[in-house]
C-alpha positions as protocol buffer text, in pm:
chain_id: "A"
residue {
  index: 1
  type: UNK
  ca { x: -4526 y: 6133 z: -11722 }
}
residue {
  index: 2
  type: UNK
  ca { x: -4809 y: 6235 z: -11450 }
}
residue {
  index: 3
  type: UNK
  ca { x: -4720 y: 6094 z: -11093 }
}
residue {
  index: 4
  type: UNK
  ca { x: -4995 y: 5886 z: -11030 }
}
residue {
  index: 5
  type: UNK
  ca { x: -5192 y: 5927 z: -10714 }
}
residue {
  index: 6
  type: UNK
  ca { x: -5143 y: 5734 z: -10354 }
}
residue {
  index: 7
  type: UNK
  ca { x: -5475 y: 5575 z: -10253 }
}
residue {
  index: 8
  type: UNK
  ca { x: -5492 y: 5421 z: -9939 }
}
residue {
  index: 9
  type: UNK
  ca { x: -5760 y: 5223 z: -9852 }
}
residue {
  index: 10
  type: UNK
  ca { x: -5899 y: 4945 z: -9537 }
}
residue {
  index: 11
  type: UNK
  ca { x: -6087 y: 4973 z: -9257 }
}
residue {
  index: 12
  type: UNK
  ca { x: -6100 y: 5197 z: -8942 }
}
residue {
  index: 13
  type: UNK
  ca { x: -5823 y: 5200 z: -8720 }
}
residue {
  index: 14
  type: UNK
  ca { x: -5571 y: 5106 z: -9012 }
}
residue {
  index: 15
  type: UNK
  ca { x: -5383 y: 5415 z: -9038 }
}
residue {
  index: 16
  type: UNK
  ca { x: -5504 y: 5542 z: -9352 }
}
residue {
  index: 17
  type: UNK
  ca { x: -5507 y: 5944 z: -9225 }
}
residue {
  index: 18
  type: UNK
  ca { x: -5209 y: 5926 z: -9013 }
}
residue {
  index: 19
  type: UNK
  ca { x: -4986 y: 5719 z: -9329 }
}
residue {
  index: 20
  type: UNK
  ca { x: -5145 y: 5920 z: -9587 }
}
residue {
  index: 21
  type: UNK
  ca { x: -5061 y: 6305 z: -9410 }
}
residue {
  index: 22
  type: UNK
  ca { x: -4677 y: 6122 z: -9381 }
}
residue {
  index: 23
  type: UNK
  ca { x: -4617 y: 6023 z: -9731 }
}
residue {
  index: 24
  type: UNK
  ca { x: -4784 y: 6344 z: -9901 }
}
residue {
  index: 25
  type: UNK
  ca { x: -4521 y: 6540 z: -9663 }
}
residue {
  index: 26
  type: UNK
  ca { x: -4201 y: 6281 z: -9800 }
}
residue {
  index: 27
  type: UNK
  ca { x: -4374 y: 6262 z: -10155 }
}
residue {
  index: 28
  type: UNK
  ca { x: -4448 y: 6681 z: -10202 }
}
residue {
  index: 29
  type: UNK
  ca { x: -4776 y: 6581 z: -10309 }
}
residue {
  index: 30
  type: UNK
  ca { x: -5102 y: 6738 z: -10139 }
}
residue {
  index: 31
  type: UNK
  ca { x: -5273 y: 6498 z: -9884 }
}
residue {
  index: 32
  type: UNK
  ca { x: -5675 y: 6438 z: -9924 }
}
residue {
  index: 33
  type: UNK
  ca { x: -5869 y: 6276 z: -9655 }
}
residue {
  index: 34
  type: UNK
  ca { x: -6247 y: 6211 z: -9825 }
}
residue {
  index: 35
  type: UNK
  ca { x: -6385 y: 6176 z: -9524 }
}
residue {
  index: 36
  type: UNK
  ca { x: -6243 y: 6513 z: -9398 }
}
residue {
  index: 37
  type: UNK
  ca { x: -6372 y: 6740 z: -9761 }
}
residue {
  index: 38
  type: UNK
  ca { x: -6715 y: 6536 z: -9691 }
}
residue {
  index: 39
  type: UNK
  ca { x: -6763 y: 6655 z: -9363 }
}
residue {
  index: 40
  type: UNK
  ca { x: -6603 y: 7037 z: -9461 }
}
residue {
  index: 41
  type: UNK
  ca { x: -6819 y: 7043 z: -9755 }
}
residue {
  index: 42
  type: UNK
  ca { x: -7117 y: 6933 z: -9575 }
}
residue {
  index: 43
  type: UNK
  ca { x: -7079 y: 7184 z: -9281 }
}
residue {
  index: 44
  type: UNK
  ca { x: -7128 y: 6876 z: -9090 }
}
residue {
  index: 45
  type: UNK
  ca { x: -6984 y: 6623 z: -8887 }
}
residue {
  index: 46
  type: UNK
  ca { x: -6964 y: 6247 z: -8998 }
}
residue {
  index: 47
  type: UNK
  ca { x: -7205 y: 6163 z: -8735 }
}
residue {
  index: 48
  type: UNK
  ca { x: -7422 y: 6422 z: -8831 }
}
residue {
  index: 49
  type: UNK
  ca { x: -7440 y: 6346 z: -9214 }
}
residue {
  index: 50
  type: UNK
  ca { x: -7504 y: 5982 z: -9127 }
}
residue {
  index: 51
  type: UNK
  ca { x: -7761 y: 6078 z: -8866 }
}
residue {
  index: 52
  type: UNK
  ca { x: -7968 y: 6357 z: -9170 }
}
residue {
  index: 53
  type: UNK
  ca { x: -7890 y: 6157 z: -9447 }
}
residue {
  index: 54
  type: UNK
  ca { x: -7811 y: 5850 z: -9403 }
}
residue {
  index: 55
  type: UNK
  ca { x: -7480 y: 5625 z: -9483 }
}
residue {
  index: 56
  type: UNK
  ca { x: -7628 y: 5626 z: -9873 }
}
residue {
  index: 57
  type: UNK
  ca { x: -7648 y: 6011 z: -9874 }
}
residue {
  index: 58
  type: UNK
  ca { x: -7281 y: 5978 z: -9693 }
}
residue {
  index: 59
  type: UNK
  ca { x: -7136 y: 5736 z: -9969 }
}
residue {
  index: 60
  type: UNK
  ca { x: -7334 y: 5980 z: -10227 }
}
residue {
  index: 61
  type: UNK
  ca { x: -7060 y: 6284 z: -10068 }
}
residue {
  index: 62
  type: UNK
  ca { x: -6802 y: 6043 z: -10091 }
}
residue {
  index: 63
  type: UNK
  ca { x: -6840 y: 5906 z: -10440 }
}
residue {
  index: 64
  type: UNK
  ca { x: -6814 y: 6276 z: -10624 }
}
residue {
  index: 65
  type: UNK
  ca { x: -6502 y: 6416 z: -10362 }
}
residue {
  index: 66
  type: UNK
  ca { x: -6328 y: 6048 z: -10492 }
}
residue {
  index: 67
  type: UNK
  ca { x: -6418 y: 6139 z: -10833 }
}
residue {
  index: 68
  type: UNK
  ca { x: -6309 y: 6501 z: -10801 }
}
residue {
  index: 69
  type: UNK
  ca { x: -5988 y: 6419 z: -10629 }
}
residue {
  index: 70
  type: UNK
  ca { x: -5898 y: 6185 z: -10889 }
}
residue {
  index: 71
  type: UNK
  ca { x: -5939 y: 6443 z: -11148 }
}
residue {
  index: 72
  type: UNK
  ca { x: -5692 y: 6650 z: -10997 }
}
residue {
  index: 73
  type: UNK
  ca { x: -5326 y: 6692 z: -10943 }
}
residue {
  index: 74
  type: UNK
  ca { x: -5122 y: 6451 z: -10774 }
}
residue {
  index: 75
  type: UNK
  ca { x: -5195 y: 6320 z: -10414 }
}
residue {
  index: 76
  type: UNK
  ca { x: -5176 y: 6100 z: -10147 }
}
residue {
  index: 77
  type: UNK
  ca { x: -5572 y: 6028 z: -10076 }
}
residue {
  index: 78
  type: UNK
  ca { x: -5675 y: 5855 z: -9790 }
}
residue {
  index: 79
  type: UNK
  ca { x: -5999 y: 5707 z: -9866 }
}
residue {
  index: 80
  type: UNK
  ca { x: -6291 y: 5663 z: -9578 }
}
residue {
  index: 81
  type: UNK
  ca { x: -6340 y: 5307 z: -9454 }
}
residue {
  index: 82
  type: UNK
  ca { x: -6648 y: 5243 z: -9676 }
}
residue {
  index: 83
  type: UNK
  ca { x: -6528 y: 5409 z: -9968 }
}
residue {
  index: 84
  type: UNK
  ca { x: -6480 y: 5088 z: -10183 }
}
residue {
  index: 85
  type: UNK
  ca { x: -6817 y: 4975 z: -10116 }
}
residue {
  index: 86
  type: UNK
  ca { x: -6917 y: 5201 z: -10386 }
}
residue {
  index: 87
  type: UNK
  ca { x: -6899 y: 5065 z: -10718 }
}
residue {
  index: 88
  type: UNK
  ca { x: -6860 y: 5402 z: -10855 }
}
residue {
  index: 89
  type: UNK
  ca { x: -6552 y: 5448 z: -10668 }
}
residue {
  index: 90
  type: UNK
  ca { x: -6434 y: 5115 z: -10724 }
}
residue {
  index: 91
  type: UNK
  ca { x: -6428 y: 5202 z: -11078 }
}
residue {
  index: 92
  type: UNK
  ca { x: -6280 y: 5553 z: -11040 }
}
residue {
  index: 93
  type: UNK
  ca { x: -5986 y: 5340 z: -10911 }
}
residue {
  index: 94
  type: UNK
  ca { x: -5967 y: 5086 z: -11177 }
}
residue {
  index: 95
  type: UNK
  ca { x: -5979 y: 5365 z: -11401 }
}
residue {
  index: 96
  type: UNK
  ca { x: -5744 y: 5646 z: -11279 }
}
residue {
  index: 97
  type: UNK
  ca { x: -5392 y: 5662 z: -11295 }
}
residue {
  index: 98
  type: UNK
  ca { x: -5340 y: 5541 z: -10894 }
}
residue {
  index: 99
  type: UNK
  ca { x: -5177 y: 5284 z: -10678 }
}
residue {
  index: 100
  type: UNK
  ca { x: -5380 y: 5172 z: -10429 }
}
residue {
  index: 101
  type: UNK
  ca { x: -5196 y: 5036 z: -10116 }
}
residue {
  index: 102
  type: UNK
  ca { x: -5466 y: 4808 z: -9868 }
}
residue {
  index: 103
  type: UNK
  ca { x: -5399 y: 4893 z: -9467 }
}
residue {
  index: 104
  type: UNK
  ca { x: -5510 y: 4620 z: -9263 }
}
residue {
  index: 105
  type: UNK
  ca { x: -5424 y: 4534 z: -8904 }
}
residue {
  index: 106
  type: UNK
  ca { x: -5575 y: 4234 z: -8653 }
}
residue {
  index: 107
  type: UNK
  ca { x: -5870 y: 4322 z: -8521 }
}
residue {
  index: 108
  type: UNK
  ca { x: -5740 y: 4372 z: -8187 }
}
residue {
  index: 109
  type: UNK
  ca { x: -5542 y: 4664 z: -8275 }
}
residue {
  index: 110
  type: UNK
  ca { x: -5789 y: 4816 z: -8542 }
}
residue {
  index: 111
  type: UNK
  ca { x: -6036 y: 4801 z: -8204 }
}
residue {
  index: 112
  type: UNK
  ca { x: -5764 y: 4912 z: -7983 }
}
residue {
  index: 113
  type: UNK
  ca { x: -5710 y: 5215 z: -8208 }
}
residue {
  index: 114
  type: UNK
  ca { x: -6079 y: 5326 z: -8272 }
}
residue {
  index: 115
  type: UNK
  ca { x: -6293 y: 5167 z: -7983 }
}
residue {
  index: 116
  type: UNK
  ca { x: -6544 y: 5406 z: -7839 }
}
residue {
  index: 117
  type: UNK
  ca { x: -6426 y: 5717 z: -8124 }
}
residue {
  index: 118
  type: UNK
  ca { x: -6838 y: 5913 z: -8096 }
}
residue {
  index: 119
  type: UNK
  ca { x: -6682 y: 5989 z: -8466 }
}
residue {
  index: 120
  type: UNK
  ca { x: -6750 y: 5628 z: -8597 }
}
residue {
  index: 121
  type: UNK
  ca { x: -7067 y: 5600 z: -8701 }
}
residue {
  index: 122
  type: UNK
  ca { x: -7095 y: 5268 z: -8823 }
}
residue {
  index: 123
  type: UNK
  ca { x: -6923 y: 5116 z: -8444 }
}
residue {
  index: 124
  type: UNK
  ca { x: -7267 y: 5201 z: -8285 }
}
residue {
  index: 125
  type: UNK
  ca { x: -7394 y: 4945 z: -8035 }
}
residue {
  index: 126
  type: UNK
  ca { x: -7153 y: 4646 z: -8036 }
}
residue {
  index: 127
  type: UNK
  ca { x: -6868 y: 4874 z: -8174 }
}
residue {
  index: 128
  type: UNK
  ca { x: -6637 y: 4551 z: -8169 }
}
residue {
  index: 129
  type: UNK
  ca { x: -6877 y: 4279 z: -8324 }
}
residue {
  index: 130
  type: UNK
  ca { x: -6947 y: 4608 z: -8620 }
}
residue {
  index: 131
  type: UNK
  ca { x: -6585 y: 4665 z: -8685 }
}
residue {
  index: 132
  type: UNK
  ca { x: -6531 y: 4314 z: -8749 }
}
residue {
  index: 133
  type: UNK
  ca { x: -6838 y: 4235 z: -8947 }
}
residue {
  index: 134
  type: UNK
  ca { x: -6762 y: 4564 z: -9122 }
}
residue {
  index: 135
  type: UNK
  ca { x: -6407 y: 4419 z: -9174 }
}
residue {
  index: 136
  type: UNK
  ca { x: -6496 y: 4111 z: -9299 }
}
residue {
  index: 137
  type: UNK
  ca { x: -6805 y: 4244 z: -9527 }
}
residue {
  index: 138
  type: UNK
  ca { x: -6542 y: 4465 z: -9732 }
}
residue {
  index: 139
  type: UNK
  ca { x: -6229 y: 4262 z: -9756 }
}
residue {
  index: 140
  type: UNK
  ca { x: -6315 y: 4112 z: -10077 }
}
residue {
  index: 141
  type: UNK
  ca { x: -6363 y: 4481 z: -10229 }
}
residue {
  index: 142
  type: UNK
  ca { x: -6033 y: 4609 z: -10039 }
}
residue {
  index: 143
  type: UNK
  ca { x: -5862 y: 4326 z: -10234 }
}
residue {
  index: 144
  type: UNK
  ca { x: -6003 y: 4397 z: -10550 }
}
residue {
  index: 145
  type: UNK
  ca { x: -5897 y: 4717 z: -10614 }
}
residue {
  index: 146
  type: UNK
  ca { x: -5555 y: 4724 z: -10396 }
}
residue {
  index: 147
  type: UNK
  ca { x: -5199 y: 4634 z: -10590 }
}
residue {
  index: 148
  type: UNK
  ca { x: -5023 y: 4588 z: -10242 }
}
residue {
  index: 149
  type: UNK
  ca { x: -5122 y: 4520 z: -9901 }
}
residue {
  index: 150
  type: UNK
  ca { x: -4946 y: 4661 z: -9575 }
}
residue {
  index: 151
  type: UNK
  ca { x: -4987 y: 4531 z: -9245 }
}
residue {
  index: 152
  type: UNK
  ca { x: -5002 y: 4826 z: -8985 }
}
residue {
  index: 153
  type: UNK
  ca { x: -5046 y: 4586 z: -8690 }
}
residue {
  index: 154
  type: UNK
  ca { x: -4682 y: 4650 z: -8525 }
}
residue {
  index: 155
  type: UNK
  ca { x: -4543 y: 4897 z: -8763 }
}
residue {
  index: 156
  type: UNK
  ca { x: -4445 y: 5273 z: -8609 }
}
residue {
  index: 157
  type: UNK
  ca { x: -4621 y: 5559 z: -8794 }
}
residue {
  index: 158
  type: UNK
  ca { x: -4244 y: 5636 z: -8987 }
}
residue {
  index: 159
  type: UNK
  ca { x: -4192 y: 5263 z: -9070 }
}
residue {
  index: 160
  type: UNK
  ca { x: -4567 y: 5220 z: -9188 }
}
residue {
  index: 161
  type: UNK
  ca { x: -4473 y: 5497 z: -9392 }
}
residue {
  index: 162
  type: UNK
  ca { x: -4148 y: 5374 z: -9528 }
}
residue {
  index: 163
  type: UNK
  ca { x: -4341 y: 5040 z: -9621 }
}
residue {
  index: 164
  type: UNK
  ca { x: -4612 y: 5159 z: -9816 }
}
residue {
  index: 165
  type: UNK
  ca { x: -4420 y: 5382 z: -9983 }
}
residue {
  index: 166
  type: UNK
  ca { x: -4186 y: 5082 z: -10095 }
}
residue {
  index: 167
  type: UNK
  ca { x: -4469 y: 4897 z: -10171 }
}
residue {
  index: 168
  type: UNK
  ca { x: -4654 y: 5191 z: -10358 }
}
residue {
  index: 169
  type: UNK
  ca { x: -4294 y: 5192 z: -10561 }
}
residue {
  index: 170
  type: UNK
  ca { x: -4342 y: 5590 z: -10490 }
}
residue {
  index: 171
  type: UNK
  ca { x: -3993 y: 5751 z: -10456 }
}
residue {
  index: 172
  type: UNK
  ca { x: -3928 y: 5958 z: -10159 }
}
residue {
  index: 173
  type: UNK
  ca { x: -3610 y: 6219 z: -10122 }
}
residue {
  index: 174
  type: UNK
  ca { x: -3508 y: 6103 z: -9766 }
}
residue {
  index: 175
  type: UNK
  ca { x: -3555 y: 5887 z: -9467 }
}
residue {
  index: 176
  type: UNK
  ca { x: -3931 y: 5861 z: -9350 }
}
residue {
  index: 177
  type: UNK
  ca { x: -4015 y: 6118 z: -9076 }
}
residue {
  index: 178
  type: UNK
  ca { x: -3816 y: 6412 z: -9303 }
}
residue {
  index: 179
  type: UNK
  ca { x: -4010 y: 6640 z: -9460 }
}
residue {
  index: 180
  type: UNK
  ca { x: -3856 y: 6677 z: -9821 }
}
């Protein structure tokens, strides 16, 4: 049986990229950050896709590197904030053979993480009021397509790990923090 992929997904600041690079190292899978192959594939930054084309031409990107990724072998694939307000992806991940594990913190950390990143786009002008508009806008879709739901507020990077990999009910060879 195919190992099904590791989708994280939530907002900004959650720890999708730093999680995601940990449990592809423990899991031996590859590690795909969308937002990462958009901006490579663009020859662009984030800021500067958003800025040419817009966050529709961004989401565009981001809707065929999901679909790709999901086509491929396994991986861990941490998903850009605003990936699930797609409905394409949304149905990529009802369709694929994933688990999809929902980051969330308080808002005080998520802003405490991210708060005044020029990378952010979507935190221009009142970066704080945006994140938690932005927060509260997608919730419902983070929800919908997430089987478990981690709260990154006070975990460590390793136990974060650990946790969504428990509640991903993806095997790993050794302790969190060990590469396999």
């Amino acid at each position: 049986m195919r190992p099904r992929h590791l989708v994280l997904v939530g907002p900004m600041g959650s720890g999708k990229t730093t999680i995601g690079r940990r449990a592809a190292t423990l899991t031996g899978r590859r590690w795909v950050d969308t937002d990462e192959v958009v901006a490579e594939r663009a020859a662009m930054t984030i800021p500067e896709i958003f800025a040419r084309e817009g966050e529709a031409g961004f989401r565009r990107r981001e809707s065929d590197v999901v679909a790709e990724v999901l086509d491929g072998p396994p991986a861990v694939v941490s998903l850009g904030g605003g990936a699930v307000t797609s409905p394409a992806v949304r149905a990529r991940l009802a369709a694929a053979d994933v688990v999809v594990v929902w980051l969330d913190a308080d808002l005080e950390v998520l802003w405490h993480r991210v708060g005044g990143d020029p990378g952010r786009p979507l935190l221009a002008g009142d970066g704080r009021a945006r994140l938690e508009a932005l927060r509260r806008e997608r919730e419902a879709w983070y929800a919908d397509v997430a089987h478990a739901r981690v709260d990154t507020s006070s975990l460590e990077p390793d136990e974060a790990t650990r946790v969504v990999l428990e509640a991903a009910g993806v095997p790993t060879p050794g302790p969190v923090g060990e590469a396999p």
